[in-house]
C-alpha positions as CSV (number, residue, x, y, z in Angstrom):
1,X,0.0,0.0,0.0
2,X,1.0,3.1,-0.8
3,X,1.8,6.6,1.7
4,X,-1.5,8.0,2.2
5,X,-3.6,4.5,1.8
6,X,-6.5,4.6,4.0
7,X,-8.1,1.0,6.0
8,X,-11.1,1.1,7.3
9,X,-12.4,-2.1,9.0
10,X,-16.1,-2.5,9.6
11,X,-17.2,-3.3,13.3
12,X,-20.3,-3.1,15.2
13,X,-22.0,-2.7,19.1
14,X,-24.4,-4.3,21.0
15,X,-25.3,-1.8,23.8
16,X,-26.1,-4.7,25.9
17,X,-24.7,-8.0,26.0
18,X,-26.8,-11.2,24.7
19,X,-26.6,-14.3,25.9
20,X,-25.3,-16.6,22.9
21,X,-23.5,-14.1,21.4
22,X,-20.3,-13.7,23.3
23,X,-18.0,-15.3,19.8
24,X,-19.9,-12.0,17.8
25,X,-18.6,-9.7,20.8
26,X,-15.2,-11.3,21.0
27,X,-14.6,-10.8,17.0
28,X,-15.8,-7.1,17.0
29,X,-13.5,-6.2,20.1
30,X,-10.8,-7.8,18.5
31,X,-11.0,-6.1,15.7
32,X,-11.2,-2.9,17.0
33,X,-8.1,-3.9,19.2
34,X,-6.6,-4.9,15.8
35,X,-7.4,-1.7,14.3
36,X,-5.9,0.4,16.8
37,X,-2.6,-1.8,16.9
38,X,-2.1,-1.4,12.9
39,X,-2.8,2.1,12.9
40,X,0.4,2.2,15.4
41,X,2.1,-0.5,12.8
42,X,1.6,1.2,9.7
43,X,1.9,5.0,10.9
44,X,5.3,5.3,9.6
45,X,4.5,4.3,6.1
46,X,1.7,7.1,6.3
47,X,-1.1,4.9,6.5
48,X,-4.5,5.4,7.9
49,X,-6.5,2.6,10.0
50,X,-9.8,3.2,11.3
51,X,-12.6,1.1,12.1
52,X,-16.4,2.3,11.8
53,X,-18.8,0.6,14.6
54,X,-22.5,0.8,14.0
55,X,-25.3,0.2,16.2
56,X,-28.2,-1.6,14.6
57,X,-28.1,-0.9,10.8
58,X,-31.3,-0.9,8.8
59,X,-30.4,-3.8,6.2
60,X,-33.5,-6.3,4.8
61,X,-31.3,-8.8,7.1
62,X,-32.0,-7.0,10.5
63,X,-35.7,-6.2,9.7
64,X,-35.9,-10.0,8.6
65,X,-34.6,-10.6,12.3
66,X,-34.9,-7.8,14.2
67,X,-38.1,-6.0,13.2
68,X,-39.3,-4.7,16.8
69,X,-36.1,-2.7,16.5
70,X,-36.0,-0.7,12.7
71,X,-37.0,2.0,14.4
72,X,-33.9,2.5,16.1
73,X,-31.7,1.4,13.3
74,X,-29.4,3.3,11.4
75,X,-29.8,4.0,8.2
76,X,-26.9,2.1,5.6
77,X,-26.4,5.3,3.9
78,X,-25.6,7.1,7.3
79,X,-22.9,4.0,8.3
80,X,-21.3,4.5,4.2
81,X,-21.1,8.1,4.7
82,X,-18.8,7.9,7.7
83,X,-16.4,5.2,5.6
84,X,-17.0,7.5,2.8
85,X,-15.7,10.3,5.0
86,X,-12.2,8.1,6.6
87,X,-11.4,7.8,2.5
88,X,-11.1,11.1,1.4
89,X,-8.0,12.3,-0.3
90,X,-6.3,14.3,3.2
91,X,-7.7,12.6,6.0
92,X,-5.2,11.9,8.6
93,X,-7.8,10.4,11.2
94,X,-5.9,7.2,12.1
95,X,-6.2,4.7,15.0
96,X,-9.9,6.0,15.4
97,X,-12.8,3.6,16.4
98,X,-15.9,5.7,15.1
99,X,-18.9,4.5,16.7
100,X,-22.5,5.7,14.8
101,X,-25.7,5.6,16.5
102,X,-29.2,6.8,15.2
103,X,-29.9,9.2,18.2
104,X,-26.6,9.5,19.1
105,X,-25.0,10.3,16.1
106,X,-21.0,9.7,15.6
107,X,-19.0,9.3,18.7
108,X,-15.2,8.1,18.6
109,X,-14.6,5.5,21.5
110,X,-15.5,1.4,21.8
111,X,-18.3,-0.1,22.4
112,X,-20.5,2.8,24.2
């Protein structure tokens, strides 16, 4: 990859844990670990690692699933913008876990 490459790895949050789920909280942590770590890694070749951590995400798979929550999901489009955002030409952000929420909007952090 090239100086000025950007990564941006896709996570997600469950404000609350859920029985059954722990491997799905285990892999999202560690990814965000990950990204953090590689952000540190490749940070003297110039390049950028973020990951971007939605809440619920409107997709036809959560409604399918999860349709007493849409209400509270966030939109795709809203979730793309963000990684949209991490891409552009300039953007320095690096090391960043970006966490979108529908009422909450964009916080940077972990797992709120």
């Amino acid at each position: 990859m090239s100086q000025g490459a950007q990564i941006v790895n896709l996570s997600g949050t469950f404000e609350n844990g859920v029985k059954g789920w722990l491997p799905y909280f285990a892999s999202k942590r560690a990814l965000e670990d990950f990204t953090v770590g590689l952000s540190q890694e490749l940070a003297e070749a110039g390049i950028y690692v973020n990951a971007v951590s939605p809440s619920d995400t409107a997709t036809e798979s959560y409604a399918k699933f999860f349709p007493q929550y849409m209400a509270e999901a966030v939109a795709p489009e809203v979730v793309a913008q963000e990684i949209v955002q991490l891409c552009q030409a300039g953007n320095k952000t690096t090391g960043q876990v970006l966490v979108v929420q529908r009422n909450r909007g964009v916080s940077v952090g972990f797992h709120l």
